[in-house]
C-alpha positions in Angstrom: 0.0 0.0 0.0 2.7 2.6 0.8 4.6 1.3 -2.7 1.5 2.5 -4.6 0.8 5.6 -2.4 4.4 6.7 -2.5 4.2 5.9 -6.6 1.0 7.8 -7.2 1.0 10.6 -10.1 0.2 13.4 -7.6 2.7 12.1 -4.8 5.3 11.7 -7.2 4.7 15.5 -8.7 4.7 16.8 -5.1 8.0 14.8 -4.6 9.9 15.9 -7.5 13.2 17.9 -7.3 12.6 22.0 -7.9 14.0 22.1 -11.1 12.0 19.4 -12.5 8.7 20.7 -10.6 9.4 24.1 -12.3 9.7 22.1 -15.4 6.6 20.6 -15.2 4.9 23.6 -14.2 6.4 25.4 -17.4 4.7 22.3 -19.8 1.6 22.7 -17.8 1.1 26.2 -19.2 2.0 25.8 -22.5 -0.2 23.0 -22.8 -2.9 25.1 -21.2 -2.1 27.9 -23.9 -2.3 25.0 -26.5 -5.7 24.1 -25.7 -6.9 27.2 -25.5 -5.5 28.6 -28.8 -7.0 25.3 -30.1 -10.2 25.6 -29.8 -10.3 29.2 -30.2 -8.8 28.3 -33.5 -11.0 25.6 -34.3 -13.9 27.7 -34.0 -12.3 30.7 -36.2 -11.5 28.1 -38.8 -15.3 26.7 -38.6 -16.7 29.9 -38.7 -14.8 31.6 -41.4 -15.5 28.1 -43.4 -19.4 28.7 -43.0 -19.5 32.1 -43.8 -17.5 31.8 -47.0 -19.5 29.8 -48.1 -22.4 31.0 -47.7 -20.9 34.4 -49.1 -19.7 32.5 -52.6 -23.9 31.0 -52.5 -24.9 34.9 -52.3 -22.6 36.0 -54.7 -22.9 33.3 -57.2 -26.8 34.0 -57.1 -25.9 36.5 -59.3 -27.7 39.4 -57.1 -26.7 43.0 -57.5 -23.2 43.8 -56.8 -23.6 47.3 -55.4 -26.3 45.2 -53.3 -24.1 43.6 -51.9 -21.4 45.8 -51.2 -23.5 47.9 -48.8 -25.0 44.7 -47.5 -21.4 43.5 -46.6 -20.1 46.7 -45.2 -22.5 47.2 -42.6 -21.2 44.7 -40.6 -17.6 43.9 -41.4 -17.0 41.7 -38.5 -19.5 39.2 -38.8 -20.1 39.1 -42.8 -16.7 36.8 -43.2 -13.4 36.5 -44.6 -14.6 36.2 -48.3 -17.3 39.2 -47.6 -14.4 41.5 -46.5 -12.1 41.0 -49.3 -15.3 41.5 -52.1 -16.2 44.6 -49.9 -12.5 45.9 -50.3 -12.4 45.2 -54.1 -15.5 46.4 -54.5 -15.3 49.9 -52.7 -12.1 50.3 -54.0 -13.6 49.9 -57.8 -16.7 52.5 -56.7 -14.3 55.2 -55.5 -11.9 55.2 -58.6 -14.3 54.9 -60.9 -16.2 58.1 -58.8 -12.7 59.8 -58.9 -12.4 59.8 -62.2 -16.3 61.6 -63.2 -15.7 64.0 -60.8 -12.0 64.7 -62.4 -13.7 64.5 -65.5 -10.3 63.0 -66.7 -10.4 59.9 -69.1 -11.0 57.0 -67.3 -8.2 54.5 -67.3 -9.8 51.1 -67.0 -6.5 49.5 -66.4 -5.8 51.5 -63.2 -9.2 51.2 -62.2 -9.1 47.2 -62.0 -5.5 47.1 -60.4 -6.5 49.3 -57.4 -9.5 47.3 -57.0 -7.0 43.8 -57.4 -4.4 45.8 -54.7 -7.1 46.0 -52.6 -8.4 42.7 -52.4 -4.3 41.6 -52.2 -4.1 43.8 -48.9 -7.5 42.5 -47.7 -6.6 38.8 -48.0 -3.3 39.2 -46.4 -5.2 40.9 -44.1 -7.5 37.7 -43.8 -4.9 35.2 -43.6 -2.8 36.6 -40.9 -5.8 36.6 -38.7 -6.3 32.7 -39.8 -2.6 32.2 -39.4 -2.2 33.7 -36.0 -1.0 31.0 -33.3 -0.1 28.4 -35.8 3.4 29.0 -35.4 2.5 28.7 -31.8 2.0 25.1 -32.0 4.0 24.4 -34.4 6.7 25.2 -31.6 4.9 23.3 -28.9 5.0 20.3 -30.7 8.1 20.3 -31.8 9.7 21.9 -28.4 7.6 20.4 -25.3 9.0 16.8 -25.9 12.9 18.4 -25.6 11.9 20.8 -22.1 10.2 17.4 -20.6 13.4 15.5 -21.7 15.7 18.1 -19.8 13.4 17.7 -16.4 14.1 13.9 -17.1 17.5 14.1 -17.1 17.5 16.5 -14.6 15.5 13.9 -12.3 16.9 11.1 -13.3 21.0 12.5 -12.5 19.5 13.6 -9.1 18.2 10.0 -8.2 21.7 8.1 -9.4 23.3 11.3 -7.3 21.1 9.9 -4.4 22.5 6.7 -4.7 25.9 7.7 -3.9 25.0 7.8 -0.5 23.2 4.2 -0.2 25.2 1.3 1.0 23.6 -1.0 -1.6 21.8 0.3 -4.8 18.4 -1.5 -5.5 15.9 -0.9 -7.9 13.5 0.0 -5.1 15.7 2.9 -3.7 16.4 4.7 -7.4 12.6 3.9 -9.0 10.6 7.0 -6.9 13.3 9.0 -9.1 13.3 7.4 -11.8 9.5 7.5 -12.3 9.2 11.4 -10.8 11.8 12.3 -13.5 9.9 10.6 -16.4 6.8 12.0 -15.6 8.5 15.8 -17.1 8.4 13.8 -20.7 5.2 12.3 -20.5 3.7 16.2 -20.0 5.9 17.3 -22.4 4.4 14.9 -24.6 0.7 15.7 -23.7 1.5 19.1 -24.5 3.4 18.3 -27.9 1.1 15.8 -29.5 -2.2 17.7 -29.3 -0.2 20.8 -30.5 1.2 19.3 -33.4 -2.2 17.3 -34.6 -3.9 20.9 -34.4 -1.0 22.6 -36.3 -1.1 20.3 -39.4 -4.9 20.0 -39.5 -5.2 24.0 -39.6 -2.3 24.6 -41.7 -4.6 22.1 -43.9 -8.0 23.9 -43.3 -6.0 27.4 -43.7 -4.4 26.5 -46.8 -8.0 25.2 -48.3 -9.2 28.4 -47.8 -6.4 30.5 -48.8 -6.7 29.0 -52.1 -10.5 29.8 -52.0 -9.9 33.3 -52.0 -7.3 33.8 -54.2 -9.6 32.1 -57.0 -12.7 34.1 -56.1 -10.0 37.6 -56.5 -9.4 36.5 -59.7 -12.8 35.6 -60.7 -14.2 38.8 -59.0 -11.4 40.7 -60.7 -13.0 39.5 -64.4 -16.5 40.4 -63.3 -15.0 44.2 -62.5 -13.1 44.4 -65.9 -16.2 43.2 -67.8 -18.0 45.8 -65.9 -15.3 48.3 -66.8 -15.6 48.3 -70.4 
């Protein structure tokens, strides 16, 4: 009974050296930051999914376009990803083309459509950053968290052979509460790097699928606006 007590997770946490306690206390908040920037990006990733898509059904409908501009500016942070960058092509297309009555210059067509494509560029970086942001996050947890739980293991572990130098007669009984307090640092380290990684490459994925999304609908949009130009 006092063997299993003694060997507990929590007793063996409590009875860890410093350094490896501070360890494990380290991997505790990262993972904690992990979790949280996972499902805060899960549901960023979901939601800027649904909304495109229900942005390209609007659009395709083949509705109004000035429509839906002022539809889509009203409320910028809700209407999408998609919806923002149309809204920035869009208003930048209405402007020049309203510059250039009032000048009463000639209007160049040509710089017309490559403010409204500039636009859209900016407005998609824009997007993608936001998507983007905390990926490389993970991407360090998961490839970092295994290497800080290794160090508290090696930390524990030289402690509990240092301990031996004062036993008459090493046994696997008097090193083992060491042993198994020092590898617990890389099994958190690998709770925090697993999760971390699996979310990295699945939103790199879903980031990526939508990325490529947008870049087709600024060129498509950019064909409506030169049609419209002419």
């Amino acid at each position: 009974m006092n063997v299993t007590q003694d060997l507990s997770f929590l007793s063996l946490i409590a009875n860890a050296h410093l350094i490896v306690q501070l360890i494990m206390a380290l991997l505790f908040v990262i993972s904690l930051t992990s979790w949280t920037y996972i499902f805060s990006k899960l549901f960023a990733i979901r939601s800027a999914r649904r909304l495109t898509v229900e942005f390209e059904r609007t659009f395709w409908a083949g509705g109004n376009l000035h429509a839906l501009h002022q539809n889509a500016g009203k409320d910028r942070a809700s209407s999408g990803p998609l919806a923002r960058i149309f809204e920035a092509g869009m208003g930048e297309f209405i402007k020049s083309k309203a510059a250039y009555a009032a000048s009463r210059e000639t209007m160049d067509h040509g710089a017309i459509l490559d403010g409204a494509r500039r636009a859209m560029r900016a407005a998609f970086q824009r997007e993608m950053d936001a998507l983007e942001s905390h990926l490389a996050f993970l991407a360090s947890v998961g490839s970092v968290s295994p290497y800080i739980g290794l160090l508290g293991t090696v930390w524990g572990i030289m402690n509990a052979f240092r301990g031996l130098a004062n036993v008459q007669q090493a046994t696997l009984a008097a090193v083992a509460p060491g042993i198994a307090e020092a590898l617990i640092a890389t099994a958190i380290g690998l709770f925090a790097a697993i999760p971390a990684f699996v979310a990295y490459n699945r939103f790199s994925h879903d980031v990526d699928r939508l990325a490529i999304r947008f870049e087709t609908f600024v060129e498509e949009f950019s064909n409506i606006l030169q049609r419209q130009s002419r």
